[in-house]
C-alpha positions in Angstrom: 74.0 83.7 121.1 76.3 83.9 118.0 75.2 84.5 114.6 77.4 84.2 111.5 77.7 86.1 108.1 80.9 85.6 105.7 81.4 88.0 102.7 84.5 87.2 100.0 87.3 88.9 102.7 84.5 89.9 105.7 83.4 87.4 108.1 81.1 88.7 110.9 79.5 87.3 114.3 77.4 89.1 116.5 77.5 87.7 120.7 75.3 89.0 123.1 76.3 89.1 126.9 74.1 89.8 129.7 74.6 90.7 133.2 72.3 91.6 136.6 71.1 95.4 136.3 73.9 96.6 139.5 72.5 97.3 142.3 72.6 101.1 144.7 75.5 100.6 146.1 77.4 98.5 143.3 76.8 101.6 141.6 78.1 104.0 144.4 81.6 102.2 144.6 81.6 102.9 140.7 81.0 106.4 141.5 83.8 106.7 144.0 86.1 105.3 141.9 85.2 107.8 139.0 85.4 110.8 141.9 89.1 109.9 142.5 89.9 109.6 138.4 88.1 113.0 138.5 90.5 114.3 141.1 93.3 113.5 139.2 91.8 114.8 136.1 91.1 118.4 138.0 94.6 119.0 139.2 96.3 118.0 136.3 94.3 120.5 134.4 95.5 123.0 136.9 99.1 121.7 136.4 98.6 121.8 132.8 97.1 125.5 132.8 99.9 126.9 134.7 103.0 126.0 133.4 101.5 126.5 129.7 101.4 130.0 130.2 104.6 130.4 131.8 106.2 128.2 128.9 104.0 130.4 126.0 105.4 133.7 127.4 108.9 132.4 127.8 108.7 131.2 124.1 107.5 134.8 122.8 110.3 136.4 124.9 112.9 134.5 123.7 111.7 134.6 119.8 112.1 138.4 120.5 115.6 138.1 122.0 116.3 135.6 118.9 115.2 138.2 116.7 117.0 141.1 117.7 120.1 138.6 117.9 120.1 137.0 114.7 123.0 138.1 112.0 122.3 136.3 108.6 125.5 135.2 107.0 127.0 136.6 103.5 128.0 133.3 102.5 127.7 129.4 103.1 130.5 128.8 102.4 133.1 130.4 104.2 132.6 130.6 108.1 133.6 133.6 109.4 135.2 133.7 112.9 133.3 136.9 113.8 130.5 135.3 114.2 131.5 132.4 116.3 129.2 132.1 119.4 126.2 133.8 117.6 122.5 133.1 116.4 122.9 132.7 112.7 120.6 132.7 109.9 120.8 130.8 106.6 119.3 128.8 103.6 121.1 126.8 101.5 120.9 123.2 99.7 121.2 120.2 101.6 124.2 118.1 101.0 125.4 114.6 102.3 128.6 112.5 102.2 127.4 109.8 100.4 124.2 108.0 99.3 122.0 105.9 102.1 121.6 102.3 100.5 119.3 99.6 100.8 121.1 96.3 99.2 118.1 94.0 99.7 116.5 95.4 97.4 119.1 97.4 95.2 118.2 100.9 96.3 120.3 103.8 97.1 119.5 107.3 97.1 121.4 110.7 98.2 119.3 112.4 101.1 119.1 112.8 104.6 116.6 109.8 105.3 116.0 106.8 103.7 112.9 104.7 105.1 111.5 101.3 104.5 108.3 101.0 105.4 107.0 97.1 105.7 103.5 96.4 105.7 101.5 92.5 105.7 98.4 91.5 104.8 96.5 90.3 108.1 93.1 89.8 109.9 91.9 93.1 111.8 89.1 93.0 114.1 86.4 95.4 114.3 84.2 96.3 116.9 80.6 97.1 117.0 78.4 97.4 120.7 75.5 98.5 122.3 73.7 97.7 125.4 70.3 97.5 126.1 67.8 96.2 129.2 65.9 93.6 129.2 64.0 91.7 132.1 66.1 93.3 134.6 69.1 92.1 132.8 71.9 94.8 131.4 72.2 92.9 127.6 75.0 94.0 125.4 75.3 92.9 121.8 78.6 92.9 119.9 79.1 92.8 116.5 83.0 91.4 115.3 83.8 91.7 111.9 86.4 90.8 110.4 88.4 91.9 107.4 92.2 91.3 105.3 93.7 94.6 105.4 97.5 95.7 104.7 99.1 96.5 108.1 102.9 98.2 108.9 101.9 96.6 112.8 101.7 93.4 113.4 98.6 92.7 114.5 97.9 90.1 117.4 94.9 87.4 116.6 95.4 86.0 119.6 93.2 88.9 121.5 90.6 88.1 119.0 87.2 87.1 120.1 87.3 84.0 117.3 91.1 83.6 116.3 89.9 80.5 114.3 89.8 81.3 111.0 91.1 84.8 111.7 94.9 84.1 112.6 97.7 86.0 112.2 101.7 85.5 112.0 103.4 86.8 114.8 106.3 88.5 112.9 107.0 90.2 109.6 110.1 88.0 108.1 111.4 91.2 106.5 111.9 94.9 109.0 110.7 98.6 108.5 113.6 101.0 109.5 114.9 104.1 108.7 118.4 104.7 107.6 119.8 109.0 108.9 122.6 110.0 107.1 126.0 110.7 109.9 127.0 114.1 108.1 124.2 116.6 106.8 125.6 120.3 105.8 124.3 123.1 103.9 127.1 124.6 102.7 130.6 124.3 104.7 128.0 124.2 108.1 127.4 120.8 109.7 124.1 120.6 111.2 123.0 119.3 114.5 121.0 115.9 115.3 118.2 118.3 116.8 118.3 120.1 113.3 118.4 116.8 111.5 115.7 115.5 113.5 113.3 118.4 112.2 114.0 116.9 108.2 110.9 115.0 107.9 108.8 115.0 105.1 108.7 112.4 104.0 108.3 112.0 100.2 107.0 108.2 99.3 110.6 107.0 96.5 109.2 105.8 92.9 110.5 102.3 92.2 109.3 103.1 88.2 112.6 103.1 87.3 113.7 100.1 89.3 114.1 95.8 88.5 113.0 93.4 90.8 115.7 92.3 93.1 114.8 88.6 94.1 113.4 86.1 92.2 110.9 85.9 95.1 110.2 89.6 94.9 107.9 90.9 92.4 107.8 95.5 92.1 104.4 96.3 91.7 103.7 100.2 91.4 105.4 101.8 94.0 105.8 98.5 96.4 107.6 95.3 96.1 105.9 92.5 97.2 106.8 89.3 98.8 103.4 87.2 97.5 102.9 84.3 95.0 99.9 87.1 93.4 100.1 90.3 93.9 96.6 91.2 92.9 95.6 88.5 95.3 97.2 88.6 98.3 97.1 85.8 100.9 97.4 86.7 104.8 101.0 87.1 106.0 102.4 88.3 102.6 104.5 91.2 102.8 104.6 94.5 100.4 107.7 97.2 101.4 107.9 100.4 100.2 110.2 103.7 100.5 110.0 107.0 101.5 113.3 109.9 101.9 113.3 112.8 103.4 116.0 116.0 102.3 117.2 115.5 98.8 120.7 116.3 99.6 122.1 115.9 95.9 120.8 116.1 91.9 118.8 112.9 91.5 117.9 112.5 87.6 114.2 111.2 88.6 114.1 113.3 91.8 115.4 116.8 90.7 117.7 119.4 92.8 118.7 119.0 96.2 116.0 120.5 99.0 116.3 123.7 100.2 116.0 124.1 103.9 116.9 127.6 106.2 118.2 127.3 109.6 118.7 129.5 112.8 120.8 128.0 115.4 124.3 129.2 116.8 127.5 128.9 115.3 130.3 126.9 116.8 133.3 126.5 114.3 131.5 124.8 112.0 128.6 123.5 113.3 125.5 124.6 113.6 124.2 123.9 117.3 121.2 124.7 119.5 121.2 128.4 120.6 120.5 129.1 124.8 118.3 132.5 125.0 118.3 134.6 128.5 114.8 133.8 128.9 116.1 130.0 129.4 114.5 128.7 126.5 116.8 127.4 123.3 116.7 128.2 119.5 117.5 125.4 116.4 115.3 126.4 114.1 115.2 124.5 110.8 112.2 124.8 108.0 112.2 123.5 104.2 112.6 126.3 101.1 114.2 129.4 101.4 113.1 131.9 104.4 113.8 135.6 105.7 114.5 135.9 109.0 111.0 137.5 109.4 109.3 134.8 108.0 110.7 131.9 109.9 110.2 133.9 113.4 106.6 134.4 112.3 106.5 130.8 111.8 107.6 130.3 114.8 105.5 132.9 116.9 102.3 131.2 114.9 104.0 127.2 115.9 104.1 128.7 119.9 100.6 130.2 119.6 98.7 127.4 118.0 100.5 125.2 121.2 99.4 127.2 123.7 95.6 127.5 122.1 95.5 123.3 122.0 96.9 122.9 126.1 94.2 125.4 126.8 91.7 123.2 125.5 93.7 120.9 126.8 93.5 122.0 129.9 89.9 123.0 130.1 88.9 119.7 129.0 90.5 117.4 131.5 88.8 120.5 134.2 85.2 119.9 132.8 85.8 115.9 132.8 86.7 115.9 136.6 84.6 117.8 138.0 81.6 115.8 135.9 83.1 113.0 137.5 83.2 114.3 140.9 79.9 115.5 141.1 78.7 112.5 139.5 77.5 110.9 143.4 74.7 113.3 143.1 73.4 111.7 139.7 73.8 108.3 141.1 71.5 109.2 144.6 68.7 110.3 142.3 69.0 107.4 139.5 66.0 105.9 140.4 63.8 109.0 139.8 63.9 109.3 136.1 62.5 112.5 135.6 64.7 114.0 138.4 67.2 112.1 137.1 67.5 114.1 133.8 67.1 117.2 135.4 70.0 116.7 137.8 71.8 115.4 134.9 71.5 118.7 132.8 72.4 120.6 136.1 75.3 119.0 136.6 76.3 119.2 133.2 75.9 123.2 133.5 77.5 123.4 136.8 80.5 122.0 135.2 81.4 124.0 132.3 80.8 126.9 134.4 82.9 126.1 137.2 85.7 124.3 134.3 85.8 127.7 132.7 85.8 130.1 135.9 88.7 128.1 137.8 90.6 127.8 133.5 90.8 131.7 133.5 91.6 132.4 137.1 94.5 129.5 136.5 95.4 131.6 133.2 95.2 135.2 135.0 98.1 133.5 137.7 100.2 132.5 135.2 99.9 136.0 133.5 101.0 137.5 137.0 104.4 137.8 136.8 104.6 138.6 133.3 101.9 140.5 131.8 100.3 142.1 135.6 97.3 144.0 133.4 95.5 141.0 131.3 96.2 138.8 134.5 93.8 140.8 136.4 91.0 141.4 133.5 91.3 137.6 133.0 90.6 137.4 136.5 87.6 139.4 136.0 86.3 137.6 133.3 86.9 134.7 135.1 83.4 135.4 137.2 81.5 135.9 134.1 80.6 132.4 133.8 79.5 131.8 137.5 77.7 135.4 137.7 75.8 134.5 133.9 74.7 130.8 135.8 73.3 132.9 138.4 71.7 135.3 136.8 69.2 132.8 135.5 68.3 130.9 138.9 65.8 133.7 140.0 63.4 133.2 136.8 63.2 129.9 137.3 62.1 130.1 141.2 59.7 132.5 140.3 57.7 130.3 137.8 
């Protein structure tokens, strides 16, 4: 059953599929295949719970270490041999050799990246579904709309449900890349690829002040664009615009050169990554100009905010398989609805208390080596859950 709709740019069609309702034991097997993705899930969130800790507390440890290490220099730039081999701290202005160009289209600019971001107007597909039963039959209706958007991917008609009408180049004729300056210093220091690497925001370039380069090309805003009209663009035109990252020189429509700060160790002069005790390594970079204090409290709030999110992480991928591995018991009783339900919300229970039990007591390990005292309170608290589930089953037997 299709059913059409087109709007100026939208086009929609709605098919409806239907399928037997699966029988018991089609439904089993689907069951045991969840169980063993459920597996998986539960001892990767084991995996995952563990070695977070271990990495957390080895991060803290060696922030401390980097702290109580780190000598801030007197200058930028003169290097001092006294302080060859050591964590260093300073802030300066970034500086490059020479500009990063882009002759297509007449661009250069001084700065630590330069990127050209290509986008084309194409069809995108968009998906809209929901089952329902009818006469025994599973139905499911799908809605596919489709609408011209500007895209940086090149998106692929051919996995469209109607391509007709809806198709798409396969390539962009002109490339998004992005250009890294091969020398970045502040000061008389050279800085590292892993320090270069962390220079990325990305500010998006004006082109105000800029002519069109081709007669082909027409600058629009801040885009030039490869169309016939602009205002109207047609499906595979293109529209490219540019983006830098670490101002490393006086630009008269940019302003002054970024300011970044850096910790890393000292070799001549470069600036390289810095190996703690604790077997973790320091190359610190962040934009403006930072104390010592501040960027190590960055850094202790970075590790913190990590360790929170595999938690979650963690815990999340534990509820998941254990819901899936206990789902067998919601499949025996699927044809009792009212049983069903109640199962259902049982299950769901059982779960999140078992998921957050077996997350602390994982936590509590990992805390055994390092921290002895909150290991074993978290391993208390880890029977909270469990003892708070049982606490309620007596009431309910009694009614």
């Amino acid at each position: 059953f299709l059913q059409f709709s087109d709007t100026a740019s939208r086009k929609e069609h709605v098919k409806i599929t239907s399928e037997a309702k699966p029988g018991f034991l089609e439904r089993l097997s689907e069951t045991s295949g969840g169980m063993l993705v459920g597996l998986v899930a539960f001892l990767l969130a084991f995996y995952l719970l563990f070695t977070n800790e271990g990495r957390a507390l080895r991060t803290a440890k060696s922030l401390d270490e980097g702290l109580s290490l780190v000598v801030s220099l007197d200058s930028i730039h003169s290097i001092s041999q006294q302080n060859e081999g050591r964590l260093v701290h300073l802030a300066g202005a970034l500086s490059t050799s020479k500009p990063l160009f882009d002759p297509s289209y007449g661009l250069s600019i001084q700065a630590v990246k330069l990127k050209r971001n290509v986008e084309m107007y194409q069809w995108v597909e968009y998906e809209d579904s929901k089952e329902y039963e009818e006469n025994g039959e599973i139905k499911k209706e799908t809605k596919y709309s489709y609408n011209t958007e500007w895209k940086s991917e090149v998106v692929n008609s051919r996995n469209f449900d109607r391509e007709i009408g809806h198709k798409n180049p396969s390539a962009m004729a002109v490339e998004s890349f992005t250009a890294v300056s091969p020398n970045v210093q502040v000061g008389s220091f050279v800085l590292s690829k892993g320090l270069v690497n962390k220079i990325d925001n990305f500010k998006q370039l004006s082109l105000s002040h800029l002519e069109d380069p081709h007669a082909d090309v027409t600058r629009g805003g801040d885009y030039f664009y490869h169309s016939d009209n602009p205002r109207r663009p047609e499906v595979g035109d293109l529209r490219v615009s540019f983006f830098y990252a670490g101002l490393s020189g006086d630009d008269p429509y940019l302003g002054t050169a970024d300011q970044v700060t850096v910790i890393a160790r000292q070799r001549g002069d470069q600036l390289v990554p810095y190996h703690t005790k604790s077997g973790d390594v320091l190359e610190i970079l962040y934009p403006g100009d930072l104390s010592v204090e501040e960027v190590f409290q960055k850094e202790h709030e970075s590790n913190s905010m990590k360790t929170w999110a595999l938690r979650a992480a963690g815990w999340l991928s534990m509820f998941v398989g254990i819901s899936l591995m206990t789902r067998i018991f919601y499949t025996l009783v699927d044809w009792f609805p009212v049983v069903r339900d109640l199962v259902n919300v049982g299950l769901k229970a059982f779960a999140l208390c078992v998921a957050s039990s077996l997350s602390l007591l994982t936590i509590s390990v990992g805390w055994l080596f390092y921290r002895p005292l909150w290991a074993l309170l978290l391993a208390l608290l880890s029977i909270v859950p469990i003892a708070v589930a049982r606490s309620r089953v007596p009431p309910k037997k009694q009614q």
